[in-house]
N, C-alpha and C positions, 0 to 999 in steps of 0.2 A: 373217782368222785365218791362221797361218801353218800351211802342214804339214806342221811339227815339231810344233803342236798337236794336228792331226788325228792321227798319228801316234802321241804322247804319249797320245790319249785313249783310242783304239783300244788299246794296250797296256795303259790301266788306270794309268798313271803319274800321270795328274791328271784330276781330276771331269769338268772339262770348261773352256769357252772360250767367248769372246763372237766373234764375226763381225762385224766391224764395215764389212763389204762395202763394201773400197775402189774396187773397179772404178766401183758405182753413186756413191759418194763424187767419182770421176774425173770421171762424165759430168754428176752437178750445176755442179761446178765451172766443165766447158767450156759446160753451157747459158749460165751467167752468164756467163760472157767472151765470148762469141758476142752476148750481149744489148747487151752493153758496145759492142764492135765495132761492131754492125747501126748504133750510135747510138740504141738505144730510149732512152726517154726512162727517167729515175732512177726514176720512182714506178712503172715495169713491172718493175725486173729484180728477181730473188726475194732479199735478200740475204740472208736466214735456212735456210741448207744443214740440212736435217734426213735424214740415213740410217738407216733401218730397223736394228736390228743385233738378231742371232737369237742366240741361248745352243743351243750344243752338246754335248752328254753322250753317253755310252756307247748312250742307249739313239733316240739320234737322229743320231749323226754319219755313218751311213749315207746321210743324207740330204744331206749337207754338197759343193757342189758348186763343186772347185776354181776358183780364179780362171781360169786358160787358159780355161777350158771357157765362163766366162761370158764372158770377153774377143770367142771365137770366136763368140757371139751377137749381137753389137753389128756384126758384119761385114755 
């Protein structure tokens, strides 16, 4: 989610917004490139990416935790 969303929401300008948490989107990605790389064999590497994605409203975007902040998690 961008936040211009979070922003938008908070001000009551639009209902709300989906999260489609590209960070975790990021680290599936490079698990599979890494599996590639290692040379694992084809029937190990996960080719089907599925990321969680949360819905955001007024009465939960409180909750909503900028990308930076999860980026500095993976550190």
């Amino acid at each position: 989610m961008q936040p211009e969303a979070v922003n938008s929401i908070k001000a009551g300008e639009i209902n709300g917004s989906w999260d489609f948490n590209p960070v975790m989107s990021g680290v599936s990605l490079a698990t599979l490139t890494l599996s590639i790389l290692k040379g694992e064999a084809k029937s190990k590497w996960n080719k089907t990416i599925q990321t969680p994605t949360v819905f955001f409203d007024k009465k939960s975007i409180a909750k909503f935790v900028p990308w930076d902040a999860r980026v500095k998690k993976l550190k």
